[in-house]
VMD Tcl script that draws the C-alpha trace (Angstrom):
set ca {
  {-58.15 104.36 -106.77}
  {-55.86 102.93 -109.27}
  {-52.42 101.00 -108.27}
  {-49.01 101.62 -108.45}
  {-47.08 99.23 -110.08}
  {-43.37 98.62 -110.01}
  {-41.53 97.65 -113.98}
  {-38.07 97.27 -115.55}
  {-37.24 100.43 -117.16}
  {-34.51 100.64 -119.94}
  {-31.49 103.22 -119.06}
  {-32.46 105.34 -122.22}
  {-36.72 105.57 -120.75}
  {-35.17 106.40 -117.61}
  {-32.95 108.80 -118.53}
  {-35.51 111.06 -120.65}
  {-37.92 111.00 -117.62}
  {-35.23 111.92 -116.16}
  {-34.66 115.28 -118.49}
  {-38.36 116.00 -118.63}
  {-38.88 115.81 -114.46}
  {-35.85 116.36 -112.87}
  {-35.50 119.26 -110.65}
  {-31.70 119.66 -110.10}
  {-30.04 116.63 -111.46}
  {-29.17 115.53 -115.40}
  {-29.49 111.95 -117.05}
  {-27.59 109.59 -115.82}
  {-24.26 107.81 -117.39}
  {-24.98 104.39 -116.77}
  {-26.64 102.19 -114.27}
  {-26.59 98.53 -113.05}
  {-30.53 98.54 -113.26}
  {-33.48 100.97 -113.72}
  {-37.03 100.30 -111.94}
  {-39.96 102.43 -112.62}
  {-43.41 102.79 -111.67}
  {-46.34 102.62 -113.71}
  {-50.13 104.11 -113.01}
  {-53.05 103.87 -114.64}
  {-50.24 103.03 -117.83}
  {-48.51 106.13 -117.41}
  {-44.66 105.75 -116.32}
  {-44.97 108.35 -112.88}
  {-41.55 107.74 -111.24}
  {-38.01 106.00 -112.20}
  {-35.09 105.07 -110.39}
  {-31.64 104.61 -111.39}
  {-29.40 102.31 -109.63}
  {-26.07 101.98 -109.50}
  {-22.20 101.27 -108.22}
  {-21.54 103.82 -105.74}
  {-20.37 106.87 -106.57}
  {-17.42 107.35 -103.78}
  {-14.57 105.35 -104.97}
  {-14.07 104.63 -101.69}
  {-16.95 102.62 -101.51}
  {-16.80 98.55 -102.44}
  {-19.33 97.89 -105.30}
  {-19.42 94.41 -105.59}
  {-21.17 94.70 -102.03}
  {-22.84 97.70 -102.09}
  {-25.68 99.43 -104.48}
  {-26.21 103.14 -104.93}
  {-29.44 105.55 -105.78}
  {-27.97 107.66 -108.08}
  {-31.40 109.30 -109.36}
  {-34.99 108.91 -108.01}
  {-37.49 111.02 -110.11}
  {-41.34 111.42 -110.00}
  {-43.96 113.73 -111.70}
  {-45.28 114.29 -108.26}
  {-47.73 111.23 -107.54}
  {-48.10 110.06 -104.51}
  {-46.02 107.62 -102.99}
  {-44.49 107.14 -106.02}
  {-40.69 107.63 -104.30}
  {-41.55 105.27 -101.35}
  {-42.21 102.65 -103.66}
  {-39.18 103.15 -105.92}
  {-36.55 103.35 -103.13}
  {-38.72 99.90 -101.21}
  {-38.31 97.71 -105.04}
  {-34.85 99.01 -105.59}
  {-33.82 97.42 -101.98}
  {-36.08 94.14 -102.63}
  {-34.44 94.03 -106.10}
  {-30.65 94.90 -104.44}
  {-31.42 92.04 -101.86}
  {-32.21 89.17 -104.47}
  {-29.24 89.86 -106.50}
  {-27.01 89.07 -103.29}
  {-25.88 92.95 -102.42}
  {-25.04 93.55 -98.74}
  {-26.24 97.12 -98.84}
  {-27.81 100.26 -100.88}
  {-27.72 103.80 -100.52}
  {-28.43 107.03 -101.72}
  {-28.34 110.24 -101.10}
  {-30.14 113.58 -100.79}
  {-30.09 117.12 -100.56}
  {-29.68 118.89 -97.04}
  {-32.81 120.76 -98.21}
  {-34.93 117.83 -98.79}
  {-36.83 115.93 -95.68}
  {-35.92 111.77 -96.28}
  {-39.58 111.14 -95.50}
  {-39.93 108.82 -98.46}
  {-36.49 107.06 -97.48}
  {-38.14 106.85 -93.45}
  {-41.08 105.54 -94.99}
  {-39.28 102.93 -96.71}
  {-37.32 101.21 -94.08}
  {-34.22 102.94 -94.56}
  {-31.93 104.72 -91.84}
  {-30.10 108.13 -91.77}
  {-26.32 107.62 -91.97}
  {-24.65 111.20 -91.60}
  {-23.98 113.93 -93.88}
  {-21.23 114.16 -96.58}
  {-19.75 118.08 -96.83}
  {-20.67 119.76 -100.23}
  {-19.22 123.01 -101.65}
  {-16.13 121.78 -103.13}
  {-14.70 122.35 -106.66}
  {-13.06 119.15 -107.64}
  {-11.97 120.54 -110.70}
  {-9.48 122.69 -108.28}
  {-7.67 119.49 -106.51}
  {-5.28 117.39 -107.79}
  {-5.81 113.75 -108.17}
  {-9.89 114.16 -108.56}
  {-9.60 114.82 -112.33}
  {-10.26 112.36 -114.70}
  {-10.73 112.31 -118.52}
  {-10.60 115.36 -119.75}
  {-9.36 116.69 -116.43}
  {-12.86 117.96 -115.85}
  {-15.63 116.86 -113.98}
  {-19.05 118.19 -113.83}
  {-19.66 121.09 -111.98}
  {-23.87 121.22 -113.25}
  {-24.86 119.03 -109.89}
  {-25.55 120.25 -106.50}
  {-22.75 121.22 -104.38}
  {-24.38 121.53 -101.16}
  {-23.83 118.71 -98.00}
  {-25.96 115.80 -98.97}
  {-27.75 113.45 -96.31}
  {-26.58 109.83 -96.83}
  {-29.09 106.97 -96.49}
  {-28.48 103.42 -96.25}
  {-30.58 99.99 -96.08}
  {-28.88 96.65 -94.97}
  {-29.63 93.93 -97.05}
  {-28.08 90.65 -96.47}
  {-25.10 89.97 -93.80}
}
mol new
graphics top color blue
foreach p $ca { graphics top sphere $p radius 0.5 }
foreach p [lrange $ca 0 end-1] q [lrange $ca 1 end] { graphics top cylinder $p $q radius 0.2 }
display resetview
């Protein structure tokens, strides 16, 4: 039975395991670290973390999931979202979270320590209200709209 192992992933590594794996999310724009796992030599699973994604949301305290990706192996996502909280917690964040389509279960996230936090509403086109564009006056509309599930750890107090 061979081991997983947890390693520092570059954004670029990430992000074409990312392309290649994916099931309903792109590459991401940027990070504030990237963890993967390795098995048997073979990179099996990455994770992308991040400042949050709601403005709303104070990143100097808090770290966000914004992709989690496997080729399937086992365990592969418990042990992703478990180094990403140990790695969160030794650089002095007070919390992490990510979340997750209403379609898929949170067992990995359960499995990992982490607690269920309520549900954010999907099906909105942001392009459609004023004051959410930015840039171009676009934003994506390639991503999920559906309600997510929202999943937190604590880290330090």
């Amino acid at each position: 039975m061979s081991k997983l192992k947890i390693v520092p992933v570059e954004l670029k590594e990430a992000n074409q395991f990312i392309a290649e794996h994916h099931r309903h999310h792109k590459p991401v724009q940027g990070h504030r670290f990237s963890i993967g796992v390795i098995k048997e030599d073979q990179l099996v699973g990455v994770a992308c973390i991040g400042r949050p994604v709601a403005r709303a949301v104070n990143a100097k305290e808090v770290l966000e999931v914004t992709r989690l990706c496997t080729d399937g192996t086992k365990n592969v996502c418990s042990c992703l979202y478990s180094a990403a909280a140990r790695v969160g917690k030794e650089l002095g964040y007070k919390k992490i979270q990510t979340y997750i389509l209403d379609s898929e279960y949170g067992s990995s996230l359960l499995a990992s320590n982490w607690s269920f936090d309520g549900v954010t509403k999907g099906n909105r086109n942001w392009n459609d209200r004023e004051g959410y564009k930015t840039g171009n006056g676009k934003r994506r509309t390639d991503q999920p709209t559906c309600n997510k599930h929202r999943y937190i750890k604590i880290l330090n107090n």
